[in-house]
N, C-alpha and C positions, 0 to 999 in steps of 0.2 A: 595773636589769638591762637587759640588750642582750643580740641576735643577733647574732653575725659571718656575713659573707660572702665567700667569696673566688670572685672571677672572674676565670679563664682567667690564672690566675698565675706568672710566669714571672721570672726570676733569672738572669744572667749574670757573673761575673767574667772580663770579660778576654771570652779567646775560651771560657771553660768555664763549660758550663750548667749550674745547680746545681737549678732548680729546672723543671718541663717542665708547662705547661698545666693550672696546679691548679684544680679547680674542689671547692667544699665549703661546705655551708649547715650553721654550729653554731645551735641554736635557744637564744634565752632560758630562760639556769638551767640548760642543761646542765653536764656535765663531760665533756667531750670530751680524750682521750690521743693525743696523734701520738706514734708510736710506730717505729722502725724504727734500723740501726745505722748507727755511727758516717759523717758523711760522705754522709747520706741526703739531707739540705736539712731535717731537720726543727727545730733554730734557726735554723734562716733565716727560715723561713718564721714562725713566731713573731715575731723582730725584725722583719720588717714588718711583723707584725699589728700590732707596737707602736711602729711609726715611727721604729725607730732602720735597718734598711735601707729603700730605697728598690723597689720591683718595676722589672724591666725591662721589664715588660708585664702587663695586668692591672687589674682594680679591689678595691680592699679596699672594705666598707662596715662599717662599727660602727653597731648601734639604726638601721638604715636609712641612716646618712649615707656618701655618700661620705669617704675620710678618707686618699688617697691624699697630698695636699699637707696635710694637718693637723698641726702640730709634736708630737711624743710628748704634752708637758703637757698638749695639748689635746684627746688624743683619748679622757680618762676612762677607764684603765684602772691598771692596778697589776701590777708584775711584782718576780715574787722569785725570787731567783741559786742558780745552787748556792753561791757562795761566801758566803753570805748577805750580807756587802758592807754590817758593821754597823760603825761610828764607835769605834775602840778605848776614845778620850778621854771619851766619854759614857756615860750609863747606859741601864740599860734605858729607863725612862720617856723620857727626852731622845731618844734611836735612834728611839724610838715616834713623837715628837708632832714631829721635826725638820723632817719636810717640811710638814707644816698650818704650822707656823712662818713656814716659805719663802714660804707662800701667804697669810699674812699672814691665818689665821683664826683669830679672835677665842679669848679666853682660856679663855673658858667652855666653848666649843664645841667645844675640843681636850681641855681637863678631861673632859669628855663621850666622847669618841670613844674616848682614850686609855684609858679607866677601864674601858669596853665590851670593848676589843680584851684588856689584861691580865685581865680574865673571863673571857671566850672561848677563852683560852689558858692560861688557869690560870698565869699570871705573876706573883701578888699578892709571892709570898717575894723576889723576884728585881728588881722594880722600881729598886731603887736600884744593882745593882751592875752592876759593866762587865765586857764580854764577857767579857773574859778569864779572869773566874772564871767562865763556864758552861758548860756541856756542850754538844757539837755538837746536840745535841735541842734546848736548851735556846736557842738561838740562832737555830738554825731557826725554833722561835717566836718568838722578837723581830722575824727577819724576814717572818713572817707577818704579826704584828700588826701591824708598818709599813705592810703593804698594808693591812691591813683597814682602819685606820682612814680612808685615804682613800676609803673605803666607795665604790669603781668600781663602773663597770658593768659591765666585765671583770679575770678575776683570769689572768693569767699567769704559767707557773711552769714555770721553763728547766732541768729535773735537779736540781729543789730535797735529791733526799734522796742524792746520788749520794757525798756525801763523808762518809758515817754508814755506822756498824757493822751487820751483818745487822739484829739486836735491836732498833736505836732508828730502822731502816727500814721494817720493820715495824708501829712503836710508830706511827710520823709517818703513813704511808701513813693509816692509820685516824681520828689525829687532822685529817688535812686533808679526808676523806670526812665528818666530824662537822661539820667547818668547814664544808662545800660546802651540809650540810642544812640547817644553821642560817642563814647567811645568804641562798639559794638565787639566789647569783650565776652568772652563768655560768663558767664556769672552763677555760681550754686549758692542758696540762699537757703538758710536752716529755720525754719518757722513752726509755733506751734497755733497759730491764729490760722484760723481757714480765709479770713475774709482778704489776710494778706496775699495768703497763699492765691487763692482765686484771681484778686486783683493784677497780683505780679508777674505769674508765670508765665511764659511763653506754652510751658507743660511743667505738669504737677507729678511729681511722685509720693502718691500716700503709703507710710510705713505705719505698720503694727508687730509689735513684736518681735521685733527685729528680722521682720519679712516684707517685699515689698507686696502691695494688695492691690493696686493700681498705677500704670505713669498712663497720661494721655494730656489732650488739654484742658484746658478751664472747664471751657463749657461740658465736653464728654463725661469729664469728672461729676459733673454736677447730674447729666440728664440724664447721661448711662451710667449708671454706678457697677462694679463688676459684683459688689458684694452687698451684703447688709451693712457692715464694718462702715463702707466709702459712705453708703447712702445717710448711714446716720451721724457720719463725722465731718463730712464735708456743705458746707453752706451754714450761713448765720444762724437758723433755727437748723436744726437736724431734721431728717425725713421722718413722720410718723411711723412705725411698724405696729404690726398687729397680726396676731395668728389665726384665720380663719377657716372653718370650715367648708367645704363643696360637699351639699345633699341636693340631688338630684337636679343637676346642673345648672342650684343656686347655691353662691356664694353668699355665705353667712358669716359675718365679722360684727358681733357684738346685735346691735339693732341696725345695723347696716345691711342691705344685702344689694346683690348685684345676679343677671341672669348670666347663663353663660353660653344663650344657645352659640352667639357670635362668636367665641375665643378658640382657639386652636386645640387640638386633643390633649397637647401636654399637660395642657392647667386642666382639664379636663377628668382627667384618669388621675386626678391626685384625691385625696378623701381630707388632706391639712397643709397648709398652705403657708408662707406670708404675706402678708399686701403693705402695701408703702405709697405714701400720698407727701408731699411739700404742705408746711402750714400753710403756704400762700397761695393753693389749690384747693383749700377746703372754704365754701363762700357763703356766709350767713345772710337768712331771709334780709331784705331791704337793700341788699348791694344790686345794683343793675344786673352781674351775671346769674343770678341766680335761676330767674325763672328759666331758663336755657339748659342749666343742668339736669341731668337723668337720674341721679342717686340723690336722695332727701331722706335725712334723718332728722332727727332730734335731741337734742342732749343737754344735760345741768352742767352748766357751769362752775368750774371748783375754785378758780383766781383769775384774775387776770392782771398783767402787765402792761402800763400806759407809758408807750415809749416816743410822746410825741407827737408825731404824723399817723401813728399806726400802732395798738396795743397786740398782744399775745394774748389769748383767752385757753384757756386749758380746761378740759373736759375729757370725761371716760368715751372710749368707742371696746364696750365688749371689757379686758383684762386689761386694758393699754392704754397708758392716757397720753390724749392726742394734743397738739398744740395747733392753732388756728389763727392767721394775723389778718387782723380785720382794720379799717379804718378808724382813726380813734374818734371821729363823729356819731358814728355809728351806736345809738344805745341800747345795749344788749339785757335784756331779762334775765330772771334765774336759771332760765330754760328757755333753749335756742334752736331754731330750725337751721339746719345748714346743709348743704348742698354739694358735692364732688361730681364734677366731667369722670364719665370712665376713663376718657383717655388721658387723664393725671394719677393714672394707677400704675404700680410696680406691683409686680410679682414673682415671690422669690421662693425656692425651697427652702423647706424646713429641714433639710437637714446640713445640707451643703452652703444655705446660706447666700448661693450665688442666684441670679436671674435667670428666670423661667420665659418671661415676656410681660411684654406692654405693649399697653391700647395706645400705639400711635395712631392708626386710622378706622377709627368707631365713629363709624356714621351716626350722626344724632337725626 
């Protein structure tokens, strides 16, 4: 097992900066998610961790060593594709032991590794046949077990699940969390799904723009967000935002208001604001929590989405249109009373973007 290190990491193509000043300490045996959308630098930054790019400034270190000029083979890690990038001609077991082969280790000892990795993965029915006959799951694990066996110090893994059906992304996310405890390698894992990211990480590092915006854990990530950026990219529905006004120490967002004798002077002495709610903190009349809540407004309904157990109803609050996940029993009119706890409120500046405060202890 091995720590990564990256200092003050930086990326060029051409004249375009892909990656801006990265700095980041992953500890031995983590499972660490970069995390962020398409065009972020987040395989980039990966393929140098694994020395297939080069930094245009910067040090990498693996288990303490520098490993900026070290050739990929020799920097002791193992990385798996989304395309999983398995030998059509070959079988499972052969796909498995073909790189120990390359390395010329011994017969025994890949008997051994091999035999470990199809355990681990529960491969034993499937040994003999070739990809063609398996299921995208089912391949995924081959190319897991490929890494396993060269039993690295680090495990890298570039949108391994991105080309599987919701079901068996699901299935995988959990079997590679299973994997992560059992062999308790370090693991970097390149995602652009939040829900994986959430689910998987030990800590998350969210990237935009080739800078990091956030590392912390799951949950932090979700309930403290550092910026607008985190708040509205991280979690299955995004945070609402909305730019509101403070007239005389009422806060004004659309037909929403809020008083403010209660909040601290910073939100106070601002004249424009923004505030930020979870749709799954905004709770329309007829739900139990409602009558409980302090902020009640009203709003037309413009669509809604029936996902089930629980639709998404989308409506205006003020210039912003909010999203709200109600029960899917629950039958909703064209125009809807609904309901927000102060203390499910964010507030952030408008110009900086970053937080201001929240109503963690509002006494109701």
């Amino acid at each position: 097992m091995a720590g990564v290190v990256l200092e003050n990491i930086s990326k060029s193509f051409g004249k375009k900066e892909i990656l801006k000043n990265i700095n980041l300490e992953i500890n031995d045996g983590e499972f660490i998610v970069l995390v962020g959308a398409s065009g972020c630098g987040k395989s980039t930054l990966l393929r140098m961790i694994a020395g297939l790019e080069t930094p245009s400034s910067g040090n990498i270190f693996i288990d303490d060593k520098l490993v900026n000029n070290v050739a990929p083979k020799d920097r002791d890690i193992a990385m798996v594709f989304q395309n999983y990038a398995l030998y059509p001609h070959l079988s499972v077991k052969d796909n498995i032991a073909l790189g120990l082969k390359v390395r010329n280790v011994a017969k025994c000892e890949i008997q051994r590794r091999v035999s470990r990795a199809v355990e681990i993965l529960k491969l034993e029915d499937y040994i003999n046949s070739k990809p063609k006959e398996l299921s995208g799951g089912q391949r995924q694990r081959v190319a897991l077990a490929r890494a396993i066996v060269r039993e690295p110090k680090v495990f890298l893994m570039d949108e391994p699940l991105s080309n599987l059906d919701a079901k068996l992304r699901s299935e995988m996310r959990s079997e590679i969390k299973k994997l992560h405890k059992k062999l308790k390698t370090t693991f970097i894992y390149v995602t652009h799904d939040q829900t994986e990211a959430l689910t998987m990480g030990d800590r998350i590092v969210v990237l935009n723009n080739g800078e990091i915006q956030q590392t912390d854990t799951p949950g932090n990530i979700y309930n403290y967000p550092q910026n607008v950026f985190v708040a509205t990219f991280m979690g299955a529905n995004p945070m609402n935002i909305a730019k509101a006004e403070i007239k005389n120490e009422i806060l004004v967002m659309g037909n929403v208001s809020l008083s403010l004798s209660s909040l601290p002077v910073v939100i106070k002495n601002k004249s424009d604001i923004l505030v930020g709610v979870r749709p799954e903190n905004i709770v329309p009349e007829g739900s139990p929590l409602y009558p409980f809540n302090l902020i009640k407004f009203e709003a037309k309904i413009i669509f809604e989405e029936n996902l089930g157990a629980h639709k998404n109803v989308y409506f205006k609050v003020g210039e912003s249109e909010f999203c709200a996940i109600v029960d899917s029993q629950i039958s909703l009119s064209q125009s809807v009373k609904f309901s927000i706890n102060p203390r499910d409120l964010y507030f952030f500046d408008v110009d900086t973007k970053e937080p201001l405060y929240r109503i963690v202890n509002f006494s109701i």
